[in-house]
C-alpha positions as CSV (number, residue, x, y, z in Angstrom):
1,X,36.3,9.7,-54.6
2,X,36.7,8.8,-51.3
3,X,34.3,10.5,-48.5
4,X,37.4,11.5,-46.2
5,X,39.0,13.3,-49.3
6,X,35.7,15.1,-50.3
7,X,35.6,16.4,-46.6
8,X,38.9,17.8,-46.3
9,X,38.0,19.6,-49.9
10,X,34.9,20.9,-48.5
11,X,37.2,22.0,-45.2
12,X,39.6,23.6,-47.5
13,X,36.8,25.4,-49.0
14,X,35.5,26.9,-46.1
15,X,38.9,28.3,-44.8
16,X,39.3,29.8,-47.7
17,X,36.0,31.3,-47.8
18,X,36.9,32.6,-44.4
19,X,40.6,34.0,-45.6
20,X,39.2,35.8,-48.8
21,X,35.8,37.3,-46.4
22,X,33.1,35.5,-48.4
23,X,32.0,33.2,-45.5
24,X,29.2,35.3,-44.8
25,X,27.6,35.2,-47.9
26,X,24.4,33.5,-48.6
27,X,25.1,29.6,-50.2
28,X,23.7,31.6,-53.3
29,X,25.8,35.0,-53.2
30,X,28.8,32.4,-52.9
31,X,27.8,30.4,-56.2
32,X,27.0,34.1,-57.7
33,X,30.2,35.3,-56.6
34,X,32.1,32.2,-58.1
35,X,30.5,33.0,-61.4
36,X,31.7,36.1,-61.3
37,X,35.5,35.5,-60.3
38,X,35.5,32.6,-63.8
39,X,34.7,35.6,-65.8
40,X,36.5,38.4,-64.2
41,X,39.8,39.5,-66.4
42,X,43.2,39.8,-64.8
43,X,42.1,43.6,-64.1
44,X,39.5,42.3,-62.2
45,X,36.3,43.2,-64.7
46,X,33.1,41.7,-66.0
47,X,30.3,42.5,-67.7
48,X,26.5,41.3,-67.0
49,X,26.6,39.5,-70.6
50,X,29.6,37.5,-69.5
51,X,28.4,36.6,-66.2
52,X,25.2,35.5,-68.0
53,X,26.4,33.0,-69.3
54,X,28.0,31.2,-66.2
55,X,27.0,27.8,-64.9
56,X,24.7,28.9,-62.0
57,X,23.9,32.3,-63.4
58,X,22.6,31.0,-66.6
59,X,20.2,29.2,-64.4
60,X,18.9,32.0,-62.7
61,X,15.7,33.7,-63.4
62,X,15.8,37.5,-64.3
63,X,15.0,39.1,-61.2
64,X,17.2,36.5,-59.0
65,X,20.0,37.3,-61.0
66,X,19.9,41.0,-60.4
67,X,19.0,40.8,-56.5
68,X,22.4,39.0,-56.1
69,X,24.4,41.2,-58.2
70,X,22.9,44.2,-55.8
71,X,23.3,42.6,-53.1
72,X,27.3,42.0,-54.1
73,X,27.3,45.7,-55.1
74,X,25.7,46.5,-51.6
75,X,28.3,44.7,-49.9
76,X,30.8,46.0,-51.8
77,X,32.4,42.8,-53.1
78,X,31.9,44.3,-56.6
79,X,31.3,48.2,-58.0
80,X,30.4,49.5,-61.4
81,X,32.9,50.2,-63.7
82,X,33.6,54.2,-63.7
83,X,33.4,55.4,-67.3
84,X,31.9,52.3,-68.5
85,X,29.2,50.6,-70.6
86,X,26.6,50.4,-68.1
87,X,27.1,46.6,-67.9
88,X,30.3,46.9,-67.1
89,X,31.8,45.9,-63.5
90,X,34.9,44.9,-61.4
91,X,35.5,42.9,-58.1
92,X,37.1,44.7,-55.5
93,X,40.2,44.7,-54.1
94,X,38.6,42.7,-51.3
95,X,39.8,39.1,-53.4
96,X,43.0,39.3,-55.0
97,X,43.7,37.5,-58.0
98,X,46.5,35.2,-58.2
């Protein structure tokens, strides 16, 4: 791949970090947070188990793993699922799914 090609990816990346509100995210929130929108359903959904088994999540250890996902819940990119398995969560209607 050409270097000029990879920059303009990495420039459309950012813009679209900035459009969707994720550009303030720590480098490892963002890789969290992609994790969780490969897993999440077309109603938005997850659950810890799924999420688990993700690229960069997989790689996490324990306690890592669940300081992101409270610091996404803090921010309020993702909530628990009402009525739900405890495990159970949802992105907000911060991102839209395409």
């Amino acid at each position: 791949m050409r270097r000029q090609t990879l920059i303009n990816l990495r420039n459309a990346l950012r813009l679209a970090e900035v459009d969707i509100g994720i550009s303030d995210l720590s480098a490892s929130e963002k890789e969290f947070f992609y994790d969780i929108l490969q897993v999440a359903t077309e109603d938005d959904e997850f659950t810890s188990d799924q999420l688990r088994e993700c690229p960069y999540s997989s790689s996490l250890a324990h306690a890592t793993y669940h300081r992101l996902l409270t610091r996404l819940l803090s921010k309020g990119f993702i909530q628990k699922s009402a009525g739900r398995e405890r495990n159970c969560y949802f992105v907000t209607s911060r991102i839209q799914s395409v």
